[in-house]
N, C-alpha and C positions, 0 to 999 in steps of 0.2 A: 577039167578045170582050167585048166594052160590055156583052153581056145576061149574057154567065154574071160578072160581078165581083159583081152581087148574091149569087148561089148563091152563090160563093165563098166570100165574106165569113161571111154565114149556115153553111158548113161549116166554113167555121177555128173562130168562133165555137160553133157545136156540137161541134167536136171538143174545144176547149179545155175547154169544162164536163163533156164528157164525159172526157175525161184527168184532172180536179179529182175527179170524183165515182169514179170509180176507185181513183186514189191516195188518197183518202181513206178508201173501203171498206178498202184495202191496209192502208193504215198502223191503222184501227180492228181489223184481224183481226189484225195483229202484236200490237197494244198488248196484248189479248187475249187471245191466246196469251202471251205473254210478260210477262203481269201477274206470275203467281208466281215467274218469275224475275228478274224487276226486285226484288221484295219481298222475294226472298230476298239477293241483293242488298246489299240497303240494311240490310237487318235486320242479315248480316255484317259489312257495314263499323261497323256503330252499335254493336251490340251484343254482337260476338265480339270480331274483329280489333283495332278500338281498342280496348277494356275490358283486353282478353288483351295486348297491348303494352303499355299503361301502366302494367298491375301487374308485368309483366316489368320495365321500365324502373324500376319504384319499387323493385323486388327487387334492383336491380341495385345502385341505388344505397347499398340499406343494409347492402350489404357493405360500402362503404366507412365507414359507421357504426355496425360490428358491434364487441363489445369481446369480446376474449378474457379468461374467467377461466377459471385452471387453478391447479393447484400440479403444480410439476416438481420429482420426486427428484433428485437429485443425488448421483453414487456415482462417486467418481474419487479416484486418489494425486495429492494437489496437492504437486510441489517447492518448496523452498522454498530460500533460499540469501541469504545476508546476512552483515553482519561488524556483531558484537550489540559495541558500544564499552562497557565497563567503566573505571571511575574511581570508586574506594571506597574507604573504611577495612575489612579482613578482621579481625574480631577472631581471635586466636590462643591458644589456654589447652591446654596439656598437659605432662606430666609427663618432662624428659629423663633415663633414667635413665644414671649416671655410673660405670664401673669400667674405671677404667688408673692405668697407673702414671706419676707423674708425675715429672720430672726438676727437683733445685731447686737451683739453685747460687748463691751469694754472696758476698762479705766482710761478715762481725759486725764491727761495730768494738765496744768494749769499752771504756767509761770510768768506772771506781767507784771507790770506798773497800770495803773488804771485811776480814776479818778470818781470818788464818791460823792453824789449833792445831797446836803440831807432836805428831804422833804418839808422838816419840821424842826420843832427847835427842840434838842436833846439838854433834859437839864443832867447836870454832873456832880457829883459832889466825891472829892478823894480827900484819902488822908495827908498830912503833908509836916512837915517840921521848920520849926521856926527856930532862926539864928539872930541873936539881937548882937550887936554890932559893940564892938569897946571890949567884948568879953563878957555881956551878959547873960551870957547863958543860952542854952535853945527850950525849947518847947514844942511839944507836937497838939496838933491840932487837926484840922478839915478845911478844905476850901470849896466854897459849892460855885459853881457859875455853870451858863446857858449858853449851849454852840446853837445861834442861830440858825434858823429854816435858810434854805441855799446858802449854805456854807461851802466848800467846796472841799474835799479833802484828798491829799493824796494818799491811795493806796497800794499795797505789793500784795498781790496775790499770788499764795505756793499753796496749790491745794489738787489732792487727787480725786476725781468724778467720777463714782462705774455710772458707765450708760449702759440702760437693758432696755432695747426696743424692738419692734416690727416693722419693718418697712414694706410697703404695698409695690411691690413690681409689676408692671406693664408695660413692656417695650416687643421690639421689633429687633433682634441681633444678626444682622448680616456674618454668614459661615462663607467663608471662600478657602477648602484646603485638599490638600491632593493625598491621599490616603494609597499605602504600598498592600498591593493584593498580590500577592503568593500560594499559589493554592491551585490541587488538581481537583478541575470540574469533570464528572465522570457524564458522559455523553449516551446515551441510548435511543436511537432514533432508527426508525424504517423509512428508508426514501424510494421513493414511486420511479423506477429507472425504468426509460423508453428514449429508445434509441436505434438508428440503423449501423451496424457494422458490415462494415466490405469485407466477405471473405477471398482468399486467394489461397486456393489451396492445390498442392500436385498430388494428385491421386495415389500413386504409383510411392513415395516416400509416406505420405500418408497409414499405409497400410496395405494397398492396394498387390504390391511389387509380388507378394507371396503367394496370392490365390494367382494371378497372372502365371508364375513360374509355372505352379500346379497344373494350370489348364492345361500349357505349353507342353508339360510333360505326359500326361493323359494324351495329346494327341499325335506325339514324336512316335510312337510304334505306328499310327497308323501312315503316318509320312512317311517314315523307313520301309513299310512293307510296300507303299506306291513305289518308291525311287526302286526300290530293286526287280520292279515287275520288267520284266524286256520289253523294247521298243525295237525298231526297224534299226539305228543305229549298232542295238547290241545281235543283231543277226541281218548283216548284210550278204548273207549268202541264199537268203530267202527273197531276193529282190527281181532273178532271173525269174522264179517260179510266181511270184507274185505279179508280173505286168509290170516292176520298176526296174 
């Protein structure tokens, strides 16, 4: 056993170089074979897959930075309902026209001096007493006499008149006056509303900001899984074997 641990030794030791230069051959005909798919590879990750995500990702975001300008028509009955409060002077100017009969009753009272002619001759006859002069005595007796036609007499008249009459009205009375209105008119009307409005609106405060986020995060695993795929930068010791 003492003679062959020489051999031994010398056969582990050639098998082990010879296991080295094998797996080396291997792994150089891999590297080789599979240059153009490492390359293509890396080429995808560098220059499709990132590029094509971050402009996705940019796109995404300028929705939330996107402005809407539009003009919206507007065609609808708008109701409308209110109590419209009044408090004014109304001027007032027209013509009342006037025909009845009108009822007018009184007492005239009556106090003058006035002068009476008679028509005709008034005979008179009054009692009268007679005084005979010395102390002889009186006596009573009559005296008749005649107030001649146009006589002229003064009179006083004190005397109270009812008047009860109808008076016939037919006039034209001019009204000119300004009348205080105070008062809540209660309004109910549908009005025909057409019209254009400018909108302007940012998408992203809008509402927009939340589904955006959402996308953003839906496609952040698959961004994270490209960024950690290796490139020629994260194995530069593959560059001899590869032609770089």
């Amino acid at each position: 056993m003492d003679r062959l641990k020489p051999w031994w030794k010398a056969f582990k030791n050639l098998a082990i170089v010879f296991s080295f230069v094998v797996n080396l051959a291997l792994v150089t005909v891999l590297l080789a074979v599979a240059e153009p798919g490492l390359w293509f590879a890396m080429d995808l990750k560098t220059k499709v897959l990132q590029p094509t995500l971050a402009n996705l990702d940019n796109a995404i975001q300028g929705l939330s930075r996107a402005q809407l300008h539009t003009t919206m028509e507007v065609s609808a009955p708008l109701p409308v309902s209110f109590n419209l409060p009044l408090d004014q002077q109304v001027p007032v100017a027209f013509t009342l026209p006037l025909d009845q009969a009108m009822p007018v009753a009184f007492d005239l009272s009556i106090e003058q001096d006035t002068a009476v002619v008679l028509q005709q001759a008034v005979p008179l006859r009054l009692p009268a007493q007679f005084v005979l002069a010395g102390g002889g005595g009186a006596f009573n007796g009559s005296v008749s006499f005649t107030l001649p036609a146009g006589l002229v007499l003064p009179v006083r008249l004190s005397l109270t008149v009812p008047v009860s009459q109808t008076i016939p009205l037919r006039m034209d009375i001019p009204v000119s006056a300004s009348i205080p209105l105070k008062m809540d008119v209660p309004v109910r009307e549908t009005i025909p509303l057409r019209m254009n409005v400018p909108v302007d609106l940012a998408l992203g405060p809008a509402g927009l900001d939340p589904a955006v986020e959402a996308l953003r995060s839906t496609l952040r695993p698959l961004r994270d899984a490209v960024a950690q795929m290796p490139d020629e930068d994260d194995l530069p010791w593959l560059k001899p074997f590869l032609g770089q």
